[in-house]
Short mmCIF file of the C-alpha atoms (twelve columns), coordinates in Angstrom:
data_MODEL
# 
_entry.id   MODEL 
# 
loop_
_atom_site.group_PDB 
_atom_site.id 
_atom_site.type_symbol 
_atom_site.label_atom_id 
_atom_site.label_alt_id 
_atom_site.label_comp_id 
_atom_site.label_asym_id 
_atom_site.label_seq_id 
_atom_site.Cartn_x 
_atom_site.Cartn_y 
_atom_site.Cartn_z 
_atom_site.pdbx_PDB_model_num 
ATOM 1  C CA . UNK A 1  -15.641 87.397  54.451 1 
ATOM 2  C CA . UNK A 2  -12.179 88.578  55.258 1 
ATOM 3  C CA . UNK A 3  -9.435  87.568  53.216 1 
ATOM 4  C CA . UNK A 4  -7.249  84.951  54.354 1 
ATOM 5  C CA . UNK A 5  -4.009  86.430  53.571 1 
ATOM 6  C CA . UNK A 6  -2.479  90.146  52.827 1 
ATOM 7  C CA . UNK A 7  0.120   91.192  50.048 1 
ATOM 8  C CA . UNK A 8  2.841   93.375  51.161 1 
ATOM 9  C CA . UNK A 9  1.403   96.714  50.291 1 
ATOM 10 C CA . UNK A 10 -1.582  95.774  51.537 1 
ATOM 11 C CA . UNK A 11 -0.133  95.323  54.800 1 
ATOM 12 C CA . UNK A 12 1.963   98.860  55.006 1 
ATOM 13 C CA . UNK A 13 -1.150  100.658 54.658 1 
ATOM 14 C CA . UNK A 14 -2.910  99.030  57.520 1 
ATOM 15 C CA . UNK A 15 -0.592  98.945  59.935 1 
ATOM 16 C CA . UNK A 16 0.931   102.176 59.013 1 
ATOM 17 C CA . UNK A 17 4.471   101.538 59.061 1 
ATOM 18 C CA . UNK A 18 6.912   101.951 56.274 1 
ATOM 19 C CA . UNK A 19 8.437   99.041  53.837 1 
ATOM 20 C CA . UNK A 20 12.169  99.490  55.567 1 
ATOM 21 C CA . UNK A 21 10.513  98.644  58.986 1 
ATOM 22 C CA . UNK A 22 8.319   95.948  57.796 1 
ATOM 23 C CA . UNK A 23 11.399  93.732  56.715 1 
ATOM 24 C CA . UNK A 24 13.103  94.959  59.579 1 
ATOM 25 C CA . UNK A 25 9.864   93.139  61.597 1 
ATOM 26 C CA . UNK A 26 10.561  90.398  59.035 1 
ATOM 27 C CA . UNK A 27 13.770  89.767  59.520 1 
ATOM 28 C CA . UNK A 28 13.796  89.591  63.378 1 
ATOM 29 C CA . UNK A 29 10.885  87.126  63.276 1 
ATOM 30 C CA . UNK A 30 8.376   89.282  64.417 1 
ATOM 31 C CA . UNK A 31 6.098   89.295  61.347 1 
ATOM 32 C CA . UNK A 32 6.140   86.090  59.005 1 
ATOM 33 C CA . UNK A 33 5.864   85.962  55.346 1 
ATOM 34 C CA . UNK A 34 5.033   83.707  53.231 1 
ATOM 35 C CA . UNK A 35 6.051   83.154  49.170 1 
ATOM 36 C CA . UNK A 36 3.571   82.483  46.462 1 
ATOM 37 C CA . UNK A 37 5.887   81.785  43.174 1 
ATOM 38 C CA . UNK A 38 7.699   85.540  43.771 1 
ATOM 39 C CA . UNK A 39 4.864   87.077  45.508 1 
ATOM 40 C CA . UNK A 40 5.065   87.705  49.153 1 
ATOM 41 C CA . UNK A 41 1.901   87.510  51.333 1 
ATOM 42 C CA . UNK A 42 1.481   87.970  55.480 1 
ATOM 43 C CA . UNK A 43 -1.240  85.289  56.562 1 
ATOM 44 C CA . UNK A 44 -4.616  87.312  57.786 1 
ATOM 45 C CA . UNK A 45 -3.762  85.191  60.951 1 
ATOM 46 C CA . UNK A 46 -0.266  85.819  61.510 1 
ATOM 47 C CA . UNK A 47 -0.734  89.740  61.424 1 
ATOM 48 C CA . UNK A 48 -3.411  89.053  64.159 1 
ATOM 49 C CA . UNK A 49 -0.873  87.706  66.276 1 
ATOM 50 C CA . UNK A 50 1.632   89.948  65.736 1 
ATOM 51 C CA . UNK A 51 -0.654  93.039  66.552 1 
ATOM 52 C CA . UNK A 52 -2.099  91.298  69.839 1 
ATOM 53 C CA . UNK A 53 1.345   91.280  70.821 1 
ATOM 54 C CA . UNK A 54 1.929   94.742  70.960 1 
ATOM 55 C CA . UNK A 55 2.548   96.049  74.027 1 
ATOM 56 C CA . UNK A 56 -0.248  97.912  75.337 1 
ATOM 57 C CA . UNK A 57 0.190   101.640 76.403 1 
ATOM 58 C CA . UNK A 58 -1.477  102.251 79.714 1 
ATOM 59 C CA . UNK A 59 -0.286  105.888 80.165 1 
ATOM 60 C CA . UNK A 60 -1.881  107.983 78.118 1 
ATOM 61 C CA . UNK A 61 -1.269  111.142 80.757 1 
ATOM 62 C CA . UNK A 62 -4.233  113.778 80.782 1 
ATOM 63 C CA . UNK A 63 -2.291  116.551 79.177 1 
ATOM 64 C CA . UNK A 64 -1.828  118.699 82.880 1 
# 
């Protein structure tokens, strides 16, 4: 079963990107968060929709 929502941390380390840019995704709307007392969590569900989207890269040359 796959858990229904993500802390912060937990987050950075799958996607791969840095705090500074996550609240930078935060703050523009791109990624919501949600509060739990002071604890912030992304929904399993939101992150889905964020990552689908992502533009897709169609171009990934042949290296000639």
């Amino acid at each position: 079963m796959k858990p229904v929502a993500y802390s912060v941390p937990d987050v950075l380390k799958m996607i791969g990107i840095s705090r500074t840019t996550f609240y930078q995704l935060v703050k523009s709307g791109e990624i919501k968060v949600r509060k739990v007392g002071t604890r912030s969590i992304v929904l399993s569900k939101d992150l889905e929709a964020w990552v689908q989207q992502l533009p897709v890269l169609h171009d990934f040359g042949d290296g000639q």
